[in-house]
Phi, psi and omega in degrees: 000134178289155192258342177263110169225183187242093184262124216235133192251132163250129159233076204233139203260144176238114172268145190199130191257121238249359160100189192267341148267161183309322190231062221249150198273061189295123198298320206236154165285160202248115153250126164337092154310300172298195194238134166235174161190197206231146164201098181100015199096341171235117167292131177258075174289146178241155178200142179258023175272099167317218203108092197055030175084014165264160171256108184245161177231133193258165185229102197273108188275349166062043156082010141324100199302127169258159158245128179244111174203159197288166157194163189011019169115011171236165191227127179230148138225157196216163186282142182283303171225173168167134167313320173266324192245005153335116207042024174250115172315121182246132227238110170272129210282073188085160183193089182187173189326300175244041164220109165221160187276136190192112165291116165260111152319315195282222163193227190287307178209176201125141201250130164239147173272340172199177172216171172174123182263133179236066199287084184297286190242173147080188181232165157207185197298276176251150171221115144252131218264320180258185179303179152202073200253183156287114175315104170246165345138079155074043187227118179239135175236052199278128165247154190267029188166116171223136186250154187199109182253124182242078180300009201109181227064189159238179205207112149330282201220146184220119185254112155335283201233117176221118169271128142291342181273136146254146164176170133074339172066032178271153186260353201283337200280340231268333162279016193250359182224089202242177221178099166276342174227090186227144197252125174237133185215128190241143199194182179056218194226042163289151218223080182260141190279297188235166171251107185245156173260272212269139146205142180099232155247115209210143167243155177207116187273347169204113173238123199237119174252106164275144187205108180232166160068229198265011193284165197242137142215122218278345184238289210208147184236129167226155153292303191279304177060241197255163186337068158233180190250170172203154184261287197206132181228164190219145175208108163263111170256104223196071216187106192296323171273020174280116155224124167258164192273263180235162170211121194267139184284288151267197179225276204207044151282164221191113179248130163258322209234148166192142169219127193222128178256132185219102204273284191236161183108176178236161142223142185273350161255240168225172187253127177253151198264314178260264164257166146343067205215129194219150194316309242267296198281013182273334190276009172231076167280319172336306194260035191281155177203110184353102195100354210260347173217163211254100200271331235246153201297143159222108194259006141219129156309126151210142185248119170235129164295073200275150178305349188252353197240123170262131185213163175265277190235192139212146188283141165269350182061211193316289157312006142282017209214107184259025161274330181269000176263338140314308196287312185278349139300318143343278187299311178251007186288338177284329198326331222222148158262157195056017185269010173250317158316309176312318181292297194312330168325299196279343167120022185268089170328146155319283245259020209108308173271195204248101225234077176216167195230123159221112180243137213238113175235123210228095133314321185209152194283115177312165151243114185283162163302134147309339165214049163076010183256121149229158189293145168296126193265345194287110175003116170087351190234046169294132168097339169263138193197135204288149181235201200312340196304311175281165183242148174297087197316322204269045183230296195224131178320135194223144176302142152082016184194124167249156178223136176246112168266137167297135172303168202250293172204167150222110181267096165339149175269357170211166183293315208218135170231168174204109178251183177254185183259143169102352200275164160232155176203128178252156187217167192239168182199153165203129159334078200259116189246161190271031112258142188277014206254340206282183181206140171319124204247012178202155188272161171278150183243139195253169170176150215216127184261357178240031185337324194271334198251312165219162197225140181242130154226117190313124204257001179212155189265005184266001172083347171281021165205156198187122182239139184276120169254133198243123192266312204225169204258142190150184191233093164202168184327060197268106143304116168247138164190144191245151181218111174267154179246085194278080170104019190065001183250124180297134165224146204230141151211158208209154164214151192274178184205114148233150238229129194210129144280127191255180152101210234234155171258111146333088184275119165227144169255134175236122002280154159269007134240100178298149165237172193270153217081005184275146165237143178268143174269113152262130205219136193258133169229160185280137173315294200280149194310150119294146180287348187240186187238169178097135179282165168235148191248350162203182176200155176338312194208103167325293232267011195256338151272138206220131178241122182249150168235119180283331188224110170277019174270349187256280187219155182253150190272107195244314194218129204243161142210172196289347175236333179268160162179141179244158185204142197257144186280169176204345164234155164317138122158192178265162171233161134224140180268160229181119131226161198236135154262154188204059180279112189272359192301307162261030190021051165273157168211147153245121214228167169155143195242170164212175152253136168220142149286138169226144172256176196289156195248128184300116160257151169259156160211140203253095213219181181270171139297275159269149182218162184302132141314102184107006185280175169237125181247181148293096185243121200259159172227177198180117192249136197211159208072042187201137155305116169115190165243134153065069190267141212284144177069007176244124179201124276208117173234123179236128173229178168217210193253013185257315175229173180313178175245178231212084187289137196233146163251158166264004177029209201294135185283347195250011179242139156262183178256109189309081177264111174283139167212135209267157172251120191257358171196156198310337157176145182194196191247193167204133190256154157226107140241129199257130188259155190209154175264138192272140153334146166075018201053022158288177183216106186261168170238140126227163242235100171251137165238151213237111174293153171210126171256123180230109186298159196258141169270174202264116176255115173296128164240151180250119169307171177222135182237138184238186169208175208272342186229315202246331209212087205246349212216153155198170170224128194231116201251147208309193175266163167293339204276344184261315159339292190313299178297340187262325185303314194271027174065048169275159172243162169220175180231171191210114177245167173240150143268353163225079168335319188271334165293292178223156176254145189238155149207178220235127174254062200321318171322328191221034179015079191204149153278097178302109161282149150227112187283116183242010152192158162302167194135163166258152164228207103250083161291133177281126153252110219234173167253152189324310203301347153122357175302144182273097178274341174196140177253147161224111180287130193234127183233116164300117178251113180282105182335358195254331175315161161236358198275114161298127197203095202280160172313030195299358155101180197242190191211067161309116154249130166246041202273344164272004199269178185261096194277124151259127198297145170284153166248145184301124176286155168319279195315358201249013191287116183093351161249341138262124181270176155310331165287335164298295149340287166325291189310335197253350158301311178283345137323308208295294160327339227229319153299347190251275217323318194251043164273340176299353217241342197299107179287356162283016189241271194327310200279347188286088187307289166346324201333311190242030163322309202237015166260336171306297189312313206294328179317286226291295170334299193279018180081352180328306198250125139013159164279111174096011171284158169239076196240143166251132199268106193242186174197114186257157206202116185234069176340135160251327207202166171195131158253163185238152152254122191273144155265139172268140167259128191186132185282172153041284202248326197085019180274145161316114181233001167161185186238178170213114193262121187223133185310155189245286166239168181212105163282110159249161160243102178279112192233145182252145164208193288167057181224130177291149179215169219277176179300326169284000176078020186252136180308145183254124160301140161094334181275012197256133171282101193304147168256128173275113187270055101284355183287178188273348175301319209263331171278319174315315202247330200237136181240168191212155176238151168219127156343070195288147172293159209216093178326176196248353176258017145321131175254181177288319168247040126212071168250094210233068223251120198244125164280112170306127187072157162007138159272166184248187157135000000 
C-alpha cells in the first residue's frame, strides 16, 4: 500500500429494519432514509433506520470490483481500478454494537453485468454481492455475475443476492432481484459469522460457495436462506481448518437442484439437506401463518461425506417430515396467485405430498447427540435446539433420501472352522455400514488364500452366507469382504475365517525303489478323493508340516515343502518317510508314512577265460545299480588266489575299470569285491568271482649244441612268458634229464639258463613250476670233441606233379550276383595258387628248413665216425579240395564269392647221401630215412615247413600228412 492517498470518511446511516430474527420475515419494504452521495466511485448512503439501536451505512461499489482491507488500524474500501478514482480509499466508518457496516457489489438500483467484492483485512458488518435498493414499481436490480472473495478479516453475514424488501412469503416476487451467477468464497483464515445465497426476495440461477484452508464461519452456511428461488446451488467444504456452527439448505427458499460436498473439515452442529427445520416451529404448527415457519424446498439434493469431514448428524428439514407438508400444502397452495404452480414447481404433489430426492454418500460417520438435541448455531436463535421431530437422515429411514454408505465393518459369524477333507460348512458374515440408514449396495465376496486346501462359495446372493469345502488336509484363510465405492474411491473392510483340514495322509514315493544316488520324490495327498483337482502347492502355514526319514543311513533328506519333500538315496536298505501336519491354532493334526527301498549297488567283471601263463591280462569291473559320479562309500578291491589283493578305486561308475592282473599259476580264481554303505550305518560287501583257465604256451626250442672241447658253456634265455612269472614273484625250476652230460642253473637276475657240458650224449633240460608242469624243453646235444661226422642241411623239394584238384561248385544263392564266368575265374586264381607251390620260397628258399632232421641224424648215430652227409626233404601235394565262401554286407545282402583251399594232403620223404672230404656226393650212398624210427623219434624232435597256397586264409589251413605223422 502507498503511504500518500486521499482518504475521504463518510459518516452517512442507512437505516434497515432486519426483524426479529437473522432472517425475518418483514412486513414493509425498507426506504433509503439518509442522505446519500458518490465519492471516489462509491456510493456512500446513511440511513437512520436502526437494528437494536445500530445504525448502518452502506457502501455501493455500483458494479465496480472493490477491495476491503485494514490500514492503520481502519478498514477501507476501494476500487481495484478506475479510471477516475484510482488509489483513493474510502475509510468504513465504525463497526460496532451500535453501528453497522455493509459492502455493496451492485447499487441502489439497476441492472450490472457483474460485481465483485475482494475482503483482504479489516471488519465489517456485511458483502453483498448483488444491488441492493428499495424495491419500486418498473424497477430492476438483476446483476449477471456477482463474485465475493474473502481472504481475511472478519465478516458478520455475507449475502449472495439481498433485498431490503420482505414480506408475505409470496414466491412470484423472488424475481424481481436476480443474480444469474454467483460466487462465495470464504479461504484462509477468515472469520465469518454466516454465508447466505438468496435473501429476502431473491432469484439466484447458479450459486456456487466454497468455504476452504483454515476459515471459520462461526454460525451458518445456507445457499438458499430466505424467501427466494435458487436454480443449481453448490456448497464446497473443503479445508483441514474449516469449522462451521451449522448447515442448512434454506429457510424458506425453493432449490430445485443443490449439491453440497463436504471434502475436508467440521461442522459442529448439523446439516440439513433441506430447511432450516426445527421441533420449536413443528410445535406451533396450530398458529402457522404464511411465512411464519422455514417451508423451503429442496427438490433434488446430494450430499457427499468425506472421510476427513467431521458432523454431528443430518437433518431433512421441512420436507422430511410429510405431515407437516400436507398441512402447509393445504393451507397455502391457494393463498397466494400462482402460488399452487410455484409449488408444484418445486415438487408438491396435488394430493400433498412432496415428489424431491436426496441423496446421501457418507464416507465417514457422524457423532449424534446422546440424547438427540443440538444446539442452533444460528444469529438470534441461542437456547433453541432441534429434538427428536425431524428425522435424522443417516439414522432412519425417510420417503425420497437414499443413502450410499462406506462400510464399517464385515464380521464373520464364526472365527476358527474344522473340517474333513470333502467335509462342508456353511458360515455367515454380516455388514455394518458407518450409517445405519444406508443399506448395503453390493455383496460380500468370499476368497480362500488357499483353494487346494479349502474353496468358498457364496450359498446367497447378497453374500452373507457361504459354504466351506475342505478339498485337501492344510490350513488356510477365508476372507468375506465388502467394498463400496464413495466418490470413485473403493472402500474395502474384511474379516477372517480360518480354516483347517483334518484326516490321514497318502504318502507316495517315486521311485520306490531306489539305486544309490538316487533322489527320490515324496509327495503327501489326503486319503479321501478330493473335489477339486491339482496338487497343492502351498498353505496358510508352511511351517505346520514336518518330513522325517526313521534312517538317515538309507536316504538324507535335501528339500522339504509342506506336501513334497525330496531325499537322496546314500545306503542299501528299507526307510520309511513320515510326514506330520500340525495346526495348533486349530489343533488339527494329520500324518502319514511310506516305505522304500534303496538296493544294493552290483559289480561286474570282465576277465578272459583263459590266459597265457605268465601274462598280464585285463580284469574290467563296472559298478551298476547306482546313480551319479565319482560315488561317495564305494569301494571295489580285486584279487585273485595267484597273488595278494589289490586295491582299485572306482572313478566314474558309469565306466569300466582296467585292472591289470598277472596269472601266476596254472588256474585259479579273480574276485571283485565291491563295498557299500548300508542301513543302520553299516558298511556291506559284495563279493563276484571269476574262473580262469592258464595255458602253458607252446615254446619253439632250438637245440643247443655243445662239444667236450671248444664250445663247454651256453646260455639260454628264458621265453617272455616264464620272465613274466618270475617279475610277478612266481618261482619255475631248471632240470637236467641227464646230469652227467650237462649241467644247468637258472639266473633269474638275467632270465636266462647257464649250460655247462660235462660228457658227450643228449640230453633235455627243463623248465618247470614247482608243481612239476613242464614250461619249456631244450634239447642239448654234447658232441665228442673227437667225431668228425658231419651231417648238413640239403634243403627241401615240391612236386606237384601228382596232386589231384577237386573243382568246386557255384552255390545256388549267389545266382544273378555272380556269373559263371566270373565264378570260372576265381577257380582258376585258385588252381593256378596250388600250381605254384614248388616255387613257395618258405619252403623251397629256407636253407633251415630241415635244419634239426639234420642235427636229429647226426645227434642219433645215423652216421659213422668221419661220415659226412647231407639231408634233403621232399614234399608232394596228392590232393587239395576248395571251398566256395558267399560274400555279404551288412544287410545280408550277396555281394560276391571267395574260392579258397579248404584241405591238402601232402606226402613226405627224407632221404640220405654221403658226401666226399670235398662235399660232392659219393655215388651209390643215398638212402630214404625212415622218420617214424625210434633213432630219429625218441629223443629228439624236429620240424619242417610244408608249402601253403598264397590266397590260404587262417582258418583253412587245414593240413593233413599222408602215412604217419611225424613231429
Amino acid at each position: 500500500m502507498r503511504k500518500c492517498k486521499r482518504i475521504v470518511s463518510a459518516m452517512l446511516a442507512v437505516s434497515m429494519v432486519m426483524g426479529m430474527t437473522a432472517f425475518p420475515a418483514l412486513a414493509e419494504p425498507l426506504g433509503i432514509q439518509g442522505e446519500s452521495r458518490v465519492e471516489t466511485g462509491i456510493t456512500v448512503v446513511s440511513n437512520t433506520y436502526t437494528y437494536g439501536n445500530a445504525a448502518v451505512t452502506s457502501y455501493y461499489a455500483n458494479g465496480n470490483p472493490v477491495t476491503v482491507e485494514e490500514y492503520e488500524g481502519s478498514t477501507y474500501v476501494h476500487l481495484d481500478s478506475h479510471p477516475a478514482y484510482d488509489n483513493t480509499w474510502v475509510k468504513v466508518e465504525g463497526k460496532g454494537k451500535d453501528k453497522y457496516t455493509a459492502i455493496v457489489g451492485g447499487g441502489i438500483e439497476g441492472n450490472l453485468p457483474s460485481t465483485q467484492i475482494t475482503m483482504k483485512s479489516g471488519a465489517v458488518t456485511y458483502l453483498i454481492g448483488s444491488s441492493s435498493g428499495e424495491k419500486a414499481a418498473g424497477k430492476t436490480y438483476d446483476v449477471e455475475d456477482a463474485r465475493i472473495t474473502v481472504e481475511g478479516g472478519s465478516v458478520d453475514i455475507i449475502y449472495a443476492n439481498r433485498s431490503i424488501s420482505s414480506g408475505n412469503g409470496t414466491f412470484s416476487k423472488a424475481s424481481e432481484q436476480h443474480i444469474g451467477t454467483g460466487t462465495v468464497t470464504v479461504k484462509n483464515n477468515a472469520v465469518v459469522g454466516n454465508v447466505f445465497g438468496c435473501f429476502g426476495y431473491t432469484s439466484i440461477d447458479d450459486l456456487t460457495i466454497n468455504i476452504e484452508g483454515n476459515a471459520t464461519v462461526r454460525e451458518s452456511v445456507m445457499p438458499g436462506a430466505t424467501n427466494g428461488t435458487l436454480a443449481k446451488g453448490t456448497l464446497n467444504v473443503n479445508g483441514p481448518g474449516v469449522t462451521i456452527g451449522e448447515v442448512a439448505g434454506c429457510q424458506r427458499t425453493l432449490i430445485e437442484s443443490l449439491d453440497m460436498n463436504f471434502i475436508e473439515g467440521e461442522v459442529k452442529g448439523v446439516i440439513s439437506a433441506g430447511s432450516q427445520y426445527n421441533q420449536t416451529e413443528a410445535e406451533g404448527i396450530s398458529q402457522w401463518g404464511f411465512g411464519d415457519i422455514n417451508y423451503g424446498i429442496v427438490k433434488d439434493a446430494d450430499l457427499y461425506l468425506g472421510e476427513n469431514f467431521k458432523y454431528r448428524a443430518v437433518f431433512g428439514g421441512f420436507q422430511s417430515i410429510q405431515e407437516h407438508v400436507k398441512e402447509f400444502y393445504s393451507r397455502f397452495a391457494g393463498s397466494t396467485e400462482n402460488q399452487k404452480d410455484i409449488l408444484a414447481s418445486y415438487g408438491f404433489k396435488e394430493d400433498g405430498n412432496l415428489d424431491t430426492v436426496i441423496r446421501i454418500t457418507a464416507a465417514s460417520k457422524g457423532t449424534p447427540s446422546e440424547d438427540g438435541k443440538y444446539p442452533y448455531y444460528t444469529a438470534n436463535r441461542t437456547g433453541v435446539q432441534y429434538k427428536g421431530v425431524v428425522p435424522d437422515l443417516l439414522a432412519e429411514p425417510v420417503p425420497g433420501v437414499t443413502v450410499t454408505s462406506a462400510p464399517a465393518s464385515v464380521t464373520a459369524d464364526t472365527e476358527n472352522v474344522k473340517l474333513e477333507v470333502n467335509g462342508e460348512k456353511e458360515v455367515g458374515a454380516e455388514v455394518k455400514l458407518l450409517v445405519p440408514m444406508a443399506s448395503p449396495s453390493n455383496a460380500i465376496q468370499w476368497e480362500s488364500d488357499n483353494e487346494s486346501v479349502v474353496s468358498v462359495e457364496a450359498s446367497s446372493e447378497d453374500g452373507t452366507r457361504a459354504v466351506l469345502t475342505g478339498n485337501d488336509i492344510g490350513a488356510a484363510a477365508v476372507t468375506a469382504s465388502y467394498t463400496e465405492t464413495i466418490n470413485g474411491k473403493e472402500y474395502t473392510v474384511s474379516d477372517t475365517v480360518h480354516v483347517s483340514v483334518g484326516g490321514d495322509f497318502l504318502v507316495t514315493a517315486a521311485p520306490e525303489t531306489a539305486k544309490i544316488g538316487d533322489i527320490i520324490s515324496f509327495t503327501a495327498s489326503a486319503k479321501k478323493a478330493a473335489k477339486t483337482s491339482g496338487m497343492v502347492t502351498a498353505t496358510a502355514s508352511d511351517a505346520a508340516y514336518t518330513w522325517t526319514i526313521d534312517d538317515g543311513s538309507v536316504a538324507e533328506i535335501e528339500t522339504s515343502e509342506p506336501r513334497k519333500m525330496t531325499a537322496k538315496a546314500v545306503g542299501a536298505g528299507n526307510a520309511t518317510a513320515s510326514v506330520r501336519f500340525e495346526d495348533e491354532a486349530s489343533d488339527n493334526r494329520a500324518e502319514g508314512s511310506t516305505s522304500f527301498t534303496v538296493e544294493a549297488p552290483e559289480v561286474s567283471l570282465a576277465v578272459p577265460e583263459t590266459v597265457t601263463l605268465g601274462q598280464t591280462f585285463q580284469a574290467e569291473t563296472k559298478v551298476s545299480n547306482y546313480t551319479g559320479k565319482d560315488p561317495e562309500g564305494l569301494g571295489i578291491i580285486v584279487h585273485t588266489d595267484f597273488d595278494a589283493e589289490t586295491m582299485v578305486s572306482t572313478g566314474n561308475v558309469d565306466e569300466y575299470v582296467a585292472i591289470d592282473v598277472p596269472a601266476a599259476d596254472a588256474e585259479g580264481q579273480i574276485y571283485a569285491v565291491l563295498s557299500y554303505p548300508a542301513a543302520n550305518g553299516e558298511t556291506k560287501e559284495t563279493t563276484l568271482s571269476r574262473k580262469i583257465a592258464v595255458t602253458i604256451p607252446q615254446v619253439e626250442t632250438e637245440t643247443v649244441y655243445l662239444d667236450t672241447k671248444d664250445k663247454k658253456e651256453a646260455n639260454i634265455d628264458l621265453p617272455v612268458f616264464v620272465r613274466n612269472v618270475l617279475k610277478h614273484g612266481g618261482s619255475v625250476e631248471v632240470k637236467e634229464e641227464d646230469g652227467a652230460v650237462v649241467k644247468a642253473e637258472m639266473d633269474e637276475a638275467a632270465a636266462k639258463i647257464q649250460l655247462s657240458a660235462a660228457d658227450s650224449g643228449n640230453t633235455v633240460v627243463r623248465v618247470a613250476l614247482p608243481s612239476g608242469t613242464v614250461l619249456a624243453s631244450y634239447p642239448v646235444i654234447v658232441f665228442d670233441a673227437s667225431e668228425e661226422a658231419r651231417a648238413e642241411d640239403g634243403g627241401a623239394s615240391v612236386d606237384v606233379s601228382e596232386l589231384t584238384v577237386e573243382t568246386p561248385k557255384l552255390p545256388k544263392e549267389v545266382s544273378g550276383v555272380v556269373s559263371e564266368e566270373q565264378f570260372a575265374q576265381k577257380v582258376e586264381e585258385a588252381d593256378q595258387s596250388v600250381m605254384d607251390l614248388d616255387k613257395n620260397q618258405a619252403v623251397v628258399g629256407n636253407k633251415n628248413a630241415v635244419h634239426d632232421l639234420a642235427a636229429a641224424v647226426k645227434g642219433n648215430g645215423l652216421l659213422e665216425e668221419g661220415e659226412h652227409a647231407r639231408i634233403s626233404l621232399s614234399q608232394t601235394p596228392k590232393s587239395i579240395s576248395y571251398e566256395t565262401i558267399v560274400e555279404k554286407d551288412a544287410a545280408g545282402n550277396v555281394t560276391g564269392v571267395k574260392v579258397l583251399p579248404k584241405t591238402m594232403v601232402f606226402e613226405v620223404n627224407a632221404s640220405k647221401v654221403l658226401l666226399d672230404e670235398n662235399g660232392q656226393v659219393i655215388s651209390g650212398t643215398q638212402e630214404e630215412l625212415d622218420l617214424s624210427s625210434d633213432k630219429l623219434a625218441r629223443r629228439l624232435s624236429f620240424r619242417f615247413r610244408l608249402p601253403v597256397p598264397s590266397l590260404v586264409e587262417d582258418q583253412y589251413a587245414n593240413v593233413e600228412h599222408e602215412g604217419e605223422s611225424i613231429g
